[in-house]
C-alpha positions as CSV (number, residue, x, y, z in Angstrom):
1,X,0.0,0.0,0.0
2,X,1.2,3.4,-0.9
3,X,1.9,6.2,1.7
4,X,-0.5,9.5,1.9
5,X,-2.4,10.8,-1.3
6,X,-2.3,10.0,-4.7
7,X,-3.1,10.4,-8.0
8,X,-5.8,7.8,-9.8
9,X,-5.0,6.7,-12.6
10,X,-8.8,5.9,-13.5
11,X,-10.3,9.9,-12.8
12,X,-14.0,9.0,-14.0
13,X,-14.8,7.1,-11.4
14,X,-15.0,10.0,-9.7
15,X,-16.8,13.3,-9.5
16,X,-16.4,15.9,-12.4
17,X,-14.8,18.4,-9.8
18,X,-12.7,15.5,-8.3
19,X,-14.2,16.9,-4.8
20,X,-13.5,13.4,-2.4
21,X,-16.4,12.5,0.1
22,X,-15.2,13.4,3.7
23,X,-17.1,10.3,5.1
24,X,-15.0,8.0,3.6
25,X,-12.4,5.8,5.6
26,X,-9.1,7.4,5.6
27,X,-7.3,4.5,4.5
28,X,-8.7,4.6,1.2
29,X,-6.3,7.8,0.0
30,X,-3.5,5.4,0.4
31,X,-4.4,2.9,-2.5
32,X,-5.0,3.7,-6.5
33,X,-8.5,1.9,-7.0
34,X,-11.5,3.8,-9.2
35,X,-13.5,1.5,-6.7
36,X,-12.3,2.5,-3.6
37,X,-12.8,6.7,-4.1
38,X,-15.5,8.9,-5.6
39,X,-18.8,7.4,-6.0
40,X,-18.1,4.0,-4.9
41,X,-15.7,5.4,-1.7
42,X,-17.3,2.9,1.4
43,X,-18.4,4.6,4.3
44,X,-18.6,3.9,8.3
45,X,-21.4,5.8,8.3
46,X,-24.2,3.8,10.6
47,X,-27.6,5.3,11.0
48,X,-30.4,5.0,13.8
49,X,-34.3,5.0,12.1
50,X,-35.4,8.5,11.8
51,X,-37.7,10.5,10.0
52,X,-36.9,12.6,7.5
53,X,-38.4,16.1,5.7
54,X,-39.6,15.5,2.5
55,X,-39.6,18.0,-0.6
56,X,-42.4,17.6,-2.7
57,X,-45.4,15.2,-1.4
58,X,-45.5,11.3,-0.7
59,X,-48.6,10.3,-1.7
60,X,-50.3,8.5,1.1
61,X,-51.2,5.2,-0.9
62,X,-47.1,4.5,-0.6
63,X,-46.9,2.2,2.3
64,X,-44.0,0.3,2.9
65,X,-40.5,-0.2,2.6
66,X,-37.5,0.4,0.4
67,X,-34.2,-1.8,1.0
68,X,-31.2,-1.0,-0.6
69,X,-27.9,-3.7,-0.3
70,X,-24.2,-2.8,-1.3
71,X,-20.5,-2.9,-0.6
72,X,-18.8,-0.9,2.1
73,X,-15.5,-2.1,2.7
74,X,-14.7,-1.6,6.7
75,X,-11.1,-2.6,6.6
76,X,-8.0,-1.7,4.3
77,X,-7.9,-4.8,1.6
78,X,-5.3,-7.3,1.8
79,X,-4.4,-7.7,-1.8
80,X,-6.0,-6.0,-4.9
81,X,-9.5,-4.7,-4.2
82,X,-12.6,-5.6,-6.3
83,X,-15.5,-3.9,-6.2
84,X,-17.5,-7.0,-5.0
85,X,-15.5,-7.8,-2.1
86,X,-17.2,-4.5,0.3
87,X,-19.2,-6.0,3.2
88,X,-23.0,-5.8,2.6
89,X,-24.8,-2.9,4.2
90,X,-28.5,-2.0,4.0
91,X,-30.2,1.2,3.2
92,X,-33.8,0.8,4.6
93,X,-36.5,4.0,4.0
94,X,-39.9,3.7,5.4
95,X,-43.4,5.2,4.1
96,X,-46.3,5.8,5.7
97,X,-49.2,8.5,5.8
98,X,-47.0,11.0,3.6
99,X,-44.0,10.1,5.6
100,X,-40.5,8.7,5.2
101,X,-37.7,7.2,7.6
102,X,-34.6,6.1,6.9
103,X,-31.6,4.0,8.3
104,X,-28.6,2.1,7.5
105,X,-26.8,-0.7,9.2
106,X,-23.4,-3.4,8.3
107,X,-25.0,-7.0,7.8
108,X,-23.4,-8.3,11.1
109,X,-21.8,-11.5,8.9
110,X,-19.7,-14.4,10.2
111,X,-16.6,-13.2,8.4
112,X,-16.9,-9.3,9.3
113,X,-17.0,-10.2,12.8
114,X,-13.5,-12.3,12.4
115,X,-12.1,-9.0,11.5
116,X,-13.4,-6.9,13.5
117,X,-12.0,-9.2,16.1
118,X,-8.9,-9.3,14.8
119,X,-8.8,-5.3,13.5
120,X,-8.2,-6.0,10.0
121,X,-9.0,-8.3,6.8
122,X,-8.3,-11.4,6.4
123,X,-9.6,-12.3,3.6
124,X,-7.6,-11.5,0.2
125,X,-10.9,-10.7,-1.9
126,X,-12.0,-12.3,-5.2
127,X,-9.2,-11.0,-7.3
128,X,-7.1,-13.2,-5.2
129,X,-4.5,-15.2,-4.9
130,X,-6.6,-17.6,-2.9
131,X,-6.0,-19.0,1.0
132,X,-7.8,-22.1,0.9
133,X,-6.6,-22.8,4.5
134,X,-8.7,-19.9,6.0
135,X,-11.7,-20.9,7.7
136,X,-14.9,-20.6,6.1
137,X,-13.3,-20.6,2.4
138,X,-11.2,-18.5,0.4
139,X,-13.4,-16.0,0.2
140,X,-15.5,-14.1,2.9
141,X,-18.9,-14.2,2.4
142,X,-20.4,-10.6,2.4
143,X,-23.8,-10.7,2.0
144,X,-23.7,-7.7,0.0
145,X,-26.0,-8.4,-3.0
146,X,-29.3,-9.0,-2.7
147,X,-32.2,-8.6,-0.3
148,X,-35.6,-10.5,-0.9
149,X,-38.4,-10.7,1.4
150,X,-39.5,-13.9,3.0
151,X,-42.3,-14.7,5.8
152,X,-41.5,-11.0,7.4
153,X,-38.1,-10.9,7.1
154,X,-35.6,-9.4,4.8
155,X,-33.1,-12.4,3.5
156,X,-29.5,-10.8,2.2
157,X,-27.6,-12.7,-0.3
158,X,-23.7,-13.2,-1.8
159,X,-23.3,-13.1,-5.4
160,X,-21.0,-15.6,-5.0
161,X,-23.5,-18.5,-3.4
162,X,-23.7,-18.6,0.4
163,X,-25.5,-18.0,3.5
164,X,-28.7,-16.3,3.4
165,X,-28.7,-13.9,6.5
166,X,-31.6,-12.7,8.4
167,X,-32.1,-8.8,8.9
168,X,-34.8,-7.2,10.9
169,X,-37.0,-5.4,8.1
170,X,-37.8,-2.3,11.4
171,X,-34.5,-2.1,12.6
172,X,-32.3,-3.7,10.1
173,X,-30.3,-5.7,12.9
174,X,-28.9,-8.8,11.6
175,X,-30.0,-11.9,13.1
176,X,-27.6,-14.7,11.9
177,X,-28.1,-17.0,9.0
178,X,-30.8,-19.0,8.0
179,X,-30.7,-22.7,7.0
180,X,-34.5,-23.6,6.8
181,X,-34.0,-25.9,10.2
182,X,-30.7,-27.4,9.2
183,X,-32.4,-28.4,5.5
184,X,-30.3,-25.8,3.1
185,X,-26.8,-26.7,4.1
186,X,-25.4,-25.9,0.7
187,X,-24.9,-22.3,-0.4
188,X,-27.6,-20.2,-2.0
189,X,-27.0,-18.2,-4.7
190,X,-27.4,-14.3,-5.2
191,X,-31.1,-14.4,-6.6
192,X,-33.2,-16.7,-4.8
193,X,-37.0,-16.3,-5.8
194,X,-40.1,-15.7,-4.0
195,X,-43.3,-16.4,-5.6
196,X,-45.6,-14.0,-4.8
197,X,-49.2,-16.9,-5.2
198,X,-47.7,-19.4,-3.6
199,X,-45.3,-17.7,-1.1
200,X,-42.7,-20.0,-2.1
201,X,-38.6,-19.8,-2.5
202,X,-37.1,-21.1,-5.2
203,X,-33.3,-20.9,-5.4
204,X,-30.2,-22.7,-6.6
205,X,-26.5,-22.5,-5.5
206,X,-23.2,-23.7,-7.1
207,X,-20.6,-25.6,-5.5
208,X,-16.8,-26.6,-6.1
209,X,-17.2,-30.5,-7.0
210,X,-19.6,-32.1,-9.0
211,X,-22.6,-32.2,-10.0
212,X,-21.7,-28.9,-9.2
213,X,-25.1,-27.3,-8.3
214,X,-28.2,-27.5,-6.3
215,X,-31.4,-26.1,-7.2
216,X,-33.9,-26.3,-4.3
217,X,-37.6,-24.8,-3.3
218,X,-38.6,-24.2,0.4
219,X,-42.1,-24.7,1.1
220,X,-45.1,-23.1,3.1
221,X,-45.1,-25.7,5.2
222,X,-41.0,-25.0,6.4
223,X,-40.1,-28.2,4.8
224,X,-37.7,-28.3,1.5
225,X,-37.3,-29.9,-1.7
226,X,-33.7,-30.1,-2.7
227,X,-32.1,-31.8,-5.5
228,X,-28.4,-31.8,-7.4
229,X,-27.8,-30.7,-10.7
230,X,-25.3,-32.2,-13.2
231,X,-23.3,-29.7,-14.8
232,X,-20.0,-30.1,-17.0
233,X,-18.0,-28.2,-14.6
234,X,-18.2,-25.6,-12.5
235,X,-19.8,-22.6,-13.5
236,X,-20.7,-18.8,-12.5
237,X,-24.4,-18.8,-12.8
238,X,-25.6,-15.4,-11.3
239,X,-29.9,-15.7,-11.4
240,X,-32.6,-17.8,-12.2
241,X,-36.2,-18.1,-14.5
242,X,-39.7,-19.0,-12.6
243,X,-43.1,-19.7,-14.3
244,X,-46.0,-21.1,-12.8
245,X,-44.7,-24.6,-13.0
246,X,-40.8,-24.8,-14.0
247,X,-37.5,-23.0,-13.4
248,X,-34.7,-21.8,-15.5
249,X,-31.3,-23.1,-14.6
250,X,-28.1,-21.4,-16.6
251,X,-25.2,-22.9,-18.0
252,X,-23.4,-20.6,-19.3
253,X,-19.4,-20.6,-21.6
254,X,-18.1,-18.4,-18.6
255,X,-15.5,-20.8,-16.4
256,X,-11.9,-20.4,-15.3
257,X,-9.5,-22.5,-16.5
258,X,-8.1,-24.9,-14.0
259,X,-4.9,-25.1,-15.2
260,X,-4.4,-21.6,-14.9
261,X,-5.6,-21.7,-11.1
262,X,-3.0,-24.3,-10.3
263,X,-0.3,-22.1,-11.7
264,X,-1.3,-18.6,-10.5
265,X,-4.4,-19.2,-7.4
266,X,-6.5,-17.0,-9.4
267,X,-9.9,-17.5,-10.8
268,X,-10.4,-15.6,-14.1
269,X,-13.7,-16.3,-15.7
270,X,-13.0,-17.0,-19.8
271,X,-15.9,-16.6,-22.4
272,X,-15.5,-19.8,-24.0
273,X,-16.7,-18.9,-27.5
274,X,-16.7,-22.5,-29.0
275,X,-19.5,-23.7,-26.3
276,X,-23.0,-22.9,-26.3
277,X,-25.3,-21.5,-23.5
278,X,-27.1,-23.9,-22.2
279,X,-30.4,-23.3,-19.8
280,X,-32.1,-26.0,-18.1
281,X,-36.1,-25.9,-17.9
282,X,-37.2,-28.2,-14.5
283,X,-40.4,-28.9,-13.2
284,X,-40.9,-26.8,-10.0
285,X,-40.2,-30.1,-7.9
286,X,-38.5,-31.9,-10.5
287,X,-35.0,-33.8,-10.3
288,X,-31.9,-34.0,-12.1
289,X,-33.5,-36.3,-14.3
290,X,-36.8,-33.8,-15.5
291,X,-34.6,-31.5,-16.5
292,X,-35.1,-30.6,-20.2
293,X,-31.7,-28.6,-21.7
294,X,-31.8,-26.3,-24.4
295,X,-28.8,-24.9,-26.7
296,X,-28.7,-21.0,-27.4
297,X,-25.7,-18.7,-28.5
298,X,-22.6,-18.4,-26.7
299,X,-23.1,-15.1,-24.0
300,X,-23.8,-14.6,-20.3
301,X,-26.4,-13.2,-18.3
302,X,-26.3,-11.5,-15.2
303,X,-30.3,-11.0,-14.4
304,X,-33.5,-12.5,-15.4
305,X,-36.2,-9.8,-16.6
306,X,-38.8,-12.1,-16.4
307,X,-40.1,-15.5,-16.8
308,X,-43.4,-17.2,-18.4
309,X,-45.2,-20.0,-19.6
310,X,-47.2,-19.7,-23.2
311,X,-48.8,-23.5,-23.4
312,X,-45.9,-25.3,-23.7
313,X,-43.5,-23.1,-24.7
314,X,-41.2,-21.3,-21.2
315,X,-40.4,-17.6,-22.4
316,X,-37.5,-15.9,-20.5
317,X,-35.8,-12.2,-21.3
318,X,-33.2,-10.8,-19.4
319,X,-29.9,-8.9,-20.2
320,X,-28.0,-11.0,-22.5
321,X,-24.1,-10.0,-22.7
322,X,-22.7,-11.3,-25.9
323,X,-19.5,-11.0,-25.9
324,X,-18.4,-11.5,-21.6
325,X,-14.8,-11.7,-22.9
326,X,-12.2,-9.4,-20.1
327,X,-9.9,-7.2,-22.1
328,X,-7.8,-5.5,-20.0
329,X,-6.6,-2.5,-20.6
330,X,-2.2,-2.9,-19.7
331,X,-2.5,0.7,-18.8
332,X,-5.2,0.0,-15.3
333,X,-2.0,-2.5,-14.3
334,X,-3.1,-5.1,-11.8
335,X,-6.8,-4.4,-11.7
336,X,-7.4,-4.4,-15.3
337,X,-9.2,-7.8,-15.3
338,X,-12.1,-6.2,-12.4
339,X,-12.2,-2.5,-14.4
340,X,-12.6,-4.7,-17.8
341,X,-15.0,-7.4,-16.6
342,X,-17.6,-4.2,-15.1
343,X,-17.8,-2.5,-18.1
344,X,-21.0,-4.7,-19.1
345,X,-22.3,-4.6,-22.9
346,X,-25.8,-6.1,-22.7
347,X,-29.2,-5.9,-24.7
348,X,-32.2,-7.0,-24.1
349,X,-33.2,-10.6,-25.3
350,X,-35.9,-13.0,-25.4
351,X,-35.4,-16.8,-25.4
352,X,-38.2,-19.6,-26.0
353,X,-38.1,-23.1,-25.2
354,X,-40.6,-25.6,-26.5
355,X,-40.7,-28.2,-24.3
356,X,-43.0,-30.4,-26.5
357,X,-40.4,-30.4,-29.4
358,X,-37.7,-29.5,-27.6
359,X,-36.4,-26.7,-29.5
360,X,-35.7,-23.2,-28.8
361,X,-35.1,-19.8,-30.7
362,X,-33.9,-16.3,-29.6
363,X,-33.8,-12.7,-30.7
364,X,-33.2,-9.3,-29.4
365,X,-35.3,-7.5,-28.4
366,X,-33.7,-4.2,-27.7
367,X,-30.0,-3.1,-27.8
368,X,-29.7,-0.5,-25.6
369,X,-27.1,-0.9,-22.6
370,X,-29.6,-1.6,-19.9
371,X,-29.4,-3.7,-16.8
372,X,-30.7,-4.5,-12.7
373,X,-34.7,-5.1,-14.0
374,X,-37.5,-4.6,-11.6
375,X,-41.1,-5.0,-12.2
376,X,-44.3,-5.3,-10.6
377,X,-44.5,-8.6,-8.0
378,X,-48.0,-9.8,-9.2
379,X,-46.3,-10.1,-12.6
380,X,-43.9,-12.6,-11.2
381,X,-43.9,-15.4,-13.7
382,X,-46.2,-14.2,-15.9
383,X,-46.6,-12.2,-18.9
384,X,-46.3,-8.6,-17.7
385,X,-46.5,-5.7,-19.9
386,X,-43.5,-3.5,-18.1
387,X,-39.8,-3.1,-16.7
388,X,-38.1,-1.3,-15.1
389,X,-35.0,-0.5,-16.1
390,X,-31.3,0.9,-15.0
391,X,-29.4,2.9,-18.2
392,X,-25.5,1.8,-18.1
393,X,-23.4,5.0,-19.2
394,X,-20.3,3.4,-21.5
395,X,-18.6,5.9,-20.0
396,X,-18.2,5.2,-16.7
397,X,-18.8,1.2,-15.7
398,X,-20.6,-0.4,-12.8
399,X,-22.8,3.0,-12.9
400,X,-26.5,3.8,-12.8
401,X,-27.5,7.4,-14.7
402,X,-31.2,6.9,-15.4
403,X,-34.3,4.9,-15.2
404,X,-36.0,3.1,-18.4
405,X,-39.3,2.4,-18.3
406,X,-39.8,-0.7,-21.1
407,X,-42.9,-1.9,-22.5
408,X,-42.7,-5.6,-23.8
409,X,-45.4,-6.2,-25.2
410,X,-45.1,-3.0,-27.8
411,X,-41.4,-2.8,-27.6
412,X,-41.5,1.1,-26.7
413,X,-39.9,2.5,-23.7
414,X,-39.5,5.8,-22.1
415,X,-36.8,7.0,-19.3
416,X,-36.0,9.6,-17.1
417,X,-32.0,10.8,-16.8
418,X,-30.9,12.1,-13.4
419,X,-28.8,14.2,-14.9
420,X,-24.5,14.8,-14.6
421,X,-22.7,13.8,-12.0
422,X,-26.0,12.2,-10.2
423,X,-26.1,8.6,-10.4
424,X,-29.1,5.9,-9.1
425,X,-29.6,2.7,-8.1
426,X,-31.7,-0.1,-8.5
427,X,-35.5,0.9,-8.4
428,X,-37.8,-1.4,-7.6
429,X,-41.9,-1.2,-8.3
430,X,-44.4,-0.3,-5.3
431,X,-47.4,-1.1,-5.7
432,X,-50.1,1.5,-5.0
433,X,-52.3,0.5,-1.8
434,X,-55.5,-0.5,-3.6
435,X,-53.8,-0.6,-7.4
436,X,-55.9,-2.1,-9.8
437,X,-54.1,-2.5,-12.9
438,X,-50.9,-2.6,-14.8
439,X,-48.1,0.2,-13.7
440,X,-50.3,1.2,-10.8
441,X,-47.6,2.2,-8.4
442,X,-44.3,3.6,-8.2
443,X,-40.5,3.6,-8.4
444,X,-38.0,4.2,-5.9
445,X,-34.4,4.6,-6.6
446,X,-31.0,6.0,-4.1
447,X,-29.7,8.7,-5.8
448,X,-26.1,10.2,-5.1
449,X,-24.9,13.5,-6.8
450,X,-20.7,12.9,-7.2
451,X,-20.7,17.0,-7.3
452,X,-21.1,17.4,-3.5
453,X,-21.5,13.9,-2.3
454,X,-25.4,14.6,-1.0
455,X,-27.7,11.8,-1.6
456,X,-31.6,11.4,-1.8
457,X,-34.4,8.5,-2.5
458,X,-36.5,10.0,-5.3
459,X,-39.7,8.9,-6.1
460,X,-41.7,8.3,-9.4
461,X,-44.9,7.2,-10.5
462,X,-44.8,4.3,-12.4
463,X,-47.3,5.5,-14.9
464,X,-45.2,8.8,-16.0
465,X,-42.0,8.2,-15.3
466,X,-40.6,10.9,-17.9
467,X,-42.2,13.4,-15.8
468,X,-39.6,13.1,-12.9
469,X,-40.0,12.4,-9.4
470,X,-43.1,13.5,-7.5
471,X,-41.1,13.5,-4.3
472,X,-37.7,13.8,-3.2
473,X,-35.9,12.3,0.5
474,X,-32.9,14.5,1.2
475,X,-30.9,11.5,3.4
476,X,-28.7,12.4,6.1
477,X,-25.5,11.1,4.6
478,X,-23.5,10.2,1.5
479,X,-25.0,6.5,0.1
480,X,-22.4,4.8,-1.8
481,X,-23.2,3.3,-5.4
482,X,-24.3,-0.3,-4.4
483,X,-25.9,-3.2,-5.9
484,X,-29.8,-4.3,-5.9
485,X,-32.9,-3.0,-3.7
486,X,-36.2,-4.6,-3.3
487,X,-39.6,-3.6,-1.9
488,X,-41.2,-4.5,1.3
489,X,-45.2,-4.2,1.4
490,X,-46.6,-2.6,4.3
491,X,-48.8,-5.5,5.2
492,X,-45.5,-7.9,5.0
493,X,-44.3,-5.5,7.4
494,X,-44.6,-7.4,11.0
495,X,-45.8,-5.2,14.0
496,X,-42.8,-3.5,15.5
């Protein structure tokens, strides 16, 4: 690590006017990272529930809860630093009656409280090399990637597949992991799946030796069906499709080479452009052996749009990247390979799988460079008419600078750009209390403007989202860019 200030190499990761946050460790000014300074500098920063002045008016039929999950590093990396190595912390703002609250809190993990024991990290991150005689795995698991609701609670994920932990959805305490009564021993992927008719979770996780994955589905009941998945070899599936009656399971040309892990201890996912994508349609509680695999174009896929049955044909769409392949720049030196593999290309694309014929086709459906989908929960699984939509500037990766708003069935699609320097997050749909109808409800996204650090949840209507936010939360402190959000209903809410 370098001594006092300096220079980055990588300026647009920061603001235009290069002012640093103030919040922001003071370790950090020691180390040339784009991902450790500017927007995406990690802050200490913990905050206590508290209500908040509003500008503009929250309509009163908003009621409920907007979660927000992301890195914040607490301790000076080991090795290189990766963006996705930041221990999870939660944004929570509550609405209710025209009113908003808001609080943040550290996911109290296993592996952040080894280091806060022992004062600093111990973990060398996912750039590596790898220590596969530390306990709990080379990696420490983070929980910093996704939040999903479940039975009352708010469940935070690891992109990297492990332990689901528990957070308080009032006070945003963590309350330990949560194995389904010592039935999901296996780790859990980023995107597990809750569906919203049947209140079940559906999920899958990947593991180091064959078969190589599990896909499981907990029940109402507690109990839970879990079966293993045969795949070539391991593989970096990030998310999952759910219909009615079957899942989606990825297999996609993205591995690291073996060979090259014995020689240097570090994992560097290849696009393998000679090997198709492969996804795997399973019945709901089907086995290894229902599993019906279809052949598309060599890509990857980070998220699912949606997912839906048309007789006997599955339709998926998400954000199809394709052409994953890193190309680091020799200039960005040792963190080349992270600063390549974030600057995401994707469009949006449809895939259809006939399982009475067993074939499948593809197209595009839009190119823009668009990515993190949202859309309404009762259209979970079915064939809903909108998404929601993050806008990927090329020129600055791993960044959110507006809001699209895409019709599927028409193909149209309108946005809203926050405008320079101010960048968003991950905006998930409320539904209006009493909504009857498509788009009936509204979007919330975490905005931070880089110009003087402030930050604010701004608030859209769903129906007119060109039209700018109705209502805006100034929050108390700087929010960090961060990774996905999800909504909380004010009935799932439990009585605090």
């Amino acid at each position: 690590m370098k001594n006092g200030p300096v220079t980055l190499r990588h300026p647009k990761a920061l603001s235009p006017t290069g002012l640093p946050p103030t919040d922001a460790p003071a370790w950090i000014e020691g180390i040339d990272n784009p991902y450790l300074h500017g927007l995406f500098a990690p802050t200490t920063v913990e905050v206590a529930p508290r209500s908040l002045p509003v500008e503009g008016t929250l309509p009163r039929d908003l009621h409920g809860a907007y979660f927000r999950n992301g890195p914040n590093n607490q301790f000076p990396p080991r090795n290189r630093y990766h963006w996705f190595d930041g221990d999870g912390m939660v944004q929570g703002l509550w609405f209710e009656d025209g009113k908003a609250r808001y609080g943040s809190r550290m996911i109290g993990t296993w592996g952040l409280a080894q280091e806060e024991q022992a004062g600093s990290a111990i973990w060398p991150g996912v750039l590596g090399p790898f220590d596969f005689s530390l306990k709990g795995g080379p990696l420490k698991d983070t929980a910093n990637t996704d939040l999903i609701v479940h039975e009352g609670r708010l469940l935070a994920s690891w992109y990297q597949s492990g332990r689901l932990y528990v957070l308080d959805p009032w006070t945003l305490e963590t309350h330990g992991g949560e194995d389904f009564g010592r039935q999901v021993r296996v780790p859990v992927s980023a995107h597990p799946k809750l569906d919203p008719r049947t209140g079940e979770l559906l999920f899958f996780g990947y593991t180091e030796t064959a078969p190589y994955m599990r896909y499981g589905v907990v029940r109402t009941d507690g109990s839970v069906h879990l079966v293993d998945i045969t795949l070539p070899g391991r593989r970096f599936p990030h998310d999952m499709g759910v219909t009615d009656r079957f899942s989606v399971l990825h297999d996609f040309p993205v591995f690291y080479d073996p060979r090259l892990f014995a020689k240097t201890g570090k994992r560097v996912p290849l696009f393998q452009r000679d090997v198709p994508t492969r996804f795997g349609v399973i019945p709901r509680f089907g086995t290894d052996a229902d599993v019906q695999w279809f052949e598309f174009e060599p890509c990857y896929m980070l998220h699912v749009v949606n997912c839906w049955e048309e007789g006997d044909t599955v339709v998926m769409v998400g954000h199809r990247q394709p052409d994953p392949t890193l190309r680091p720049d020799p200039a960005d030196g040792p963190i080349g390979s992270m600063l390549s593999g974030l600057h995401i290309r994707t469009e949006l694309h449809e895939w259809r799988m006939d399982t009475a014929t067993g074939e499948g086709s593809e197209r595009v459906l839009d190119p823009e460079n668009t990515e993190f989908p949202t859309i309404a929960p009762d259209d979970f699984g079915r064939n809903g008419r909108y998404a929601y939509l993050t806008a990927l500037p090329h020129e600055i990766p791993a960044t959110f600078d507006g809001l699209v708003k895409y019709d599927l069935h028409r193909g149209a699609h309108s946005r809203f750009m926050y405008g320079a320097g101010v960048f968003g997050s991950e905006a998930p749909f409320a539904p209006r209390v009493g909504a009857t109808g498509d788009d009936d409800g509204y979007l919330l996204s975490i905005v931070t403007d880089a110009r003087d650090w402030s930050s604010a949840c701004l608030v859209f209507s769903a129906q007119d989202l060109a039209a700018g936010p109705i209502a805006r939360v100034p929050l108390p402190n700087r929010v960090p860019a961060g990774f996905h959000a999800t909504w909380m209903r004010g009935e799932e809410l439990r009585p605090r």
